[in-house]
N, C-alpha and C positions, 0 to 999 in steps of 0.2 A: 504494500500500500504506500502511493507517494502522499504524503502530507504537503496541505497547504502552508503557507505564511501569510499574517496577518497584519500590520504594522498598524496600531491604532493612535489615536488622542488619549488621553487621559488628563485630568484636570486635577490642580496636588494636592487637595484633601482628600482625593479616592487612590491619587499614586500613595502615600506614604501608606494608609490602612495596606497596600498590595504591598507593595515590598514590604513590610513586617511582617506579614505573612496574616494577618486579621482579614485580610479580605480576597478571596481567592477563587471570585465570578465578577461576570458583567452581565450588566444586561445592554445587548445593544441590537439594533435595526437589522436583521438578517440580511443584508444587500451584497454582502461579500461569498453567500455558499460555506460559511462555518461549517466543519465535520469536526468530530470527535479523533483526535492524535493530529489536528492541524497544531502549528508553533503559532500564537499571540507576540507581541512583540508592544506593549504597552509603555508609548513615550510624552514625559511628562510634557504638559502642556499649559504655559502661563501666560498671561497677557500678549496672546499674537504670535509666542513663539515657541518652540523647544526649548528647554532647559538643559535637556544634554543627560537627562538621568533615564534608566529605562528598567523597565522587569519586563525579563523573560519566560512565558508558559507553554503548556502544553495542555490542550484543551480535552478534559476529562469524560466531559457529561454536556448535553446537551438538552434543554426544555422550553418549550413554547409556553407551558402553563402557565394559564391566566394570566397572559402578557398583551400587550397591544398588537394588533397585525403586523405581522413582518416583523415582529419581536422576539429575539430570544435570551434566554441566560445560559449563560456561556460561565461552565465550572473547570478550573485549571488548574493544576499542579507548576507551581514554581520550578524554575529552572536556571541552575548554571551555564555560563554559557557553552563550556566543553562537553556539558546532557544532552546541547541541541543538535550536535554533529555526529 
């Protein structure tokens, strides 16, 4: 199975809960074909720009439940970046 990549946004009171590891889903607009063993690639995002900070996952579980259309929540396991290769 080839996995996708996903390079998102993230805004930094939901980056820092990710990287500590407290927060380890998203919920975001299904426009991209999310599968389950695709690599996430969540990079911080502040005032217009990157930050330069990022965490790395690997997307565990997938669920539309009682989400808005074309919504899902996307569950992941954190990742170093030598796990991703």
């Amino acid at each position: 199975m080839k996995e996708g990549f996903h390079e998102l946004k993230i805004l930094p009171q939901y980056f820092w809960a990710c990287k500590t590891g407290h927060k380890c889903f998203e919920i975001r607009k299904n426009d991209r074909d999310f599968k389950v063993g695709d690599l996430i690639q969540l990079r911080e995002y502040k005032d217009g720009n990157y930050t330069g900070r990022c965490v790395l996952g690997r997307i565990s579980f997938i669920t539309d439940y009682q989400q808005q259309d074309d919504y899902v929540v996307l569950n992941f396991k954190r990742l170093k970046l030598d796990q991703a290769v």
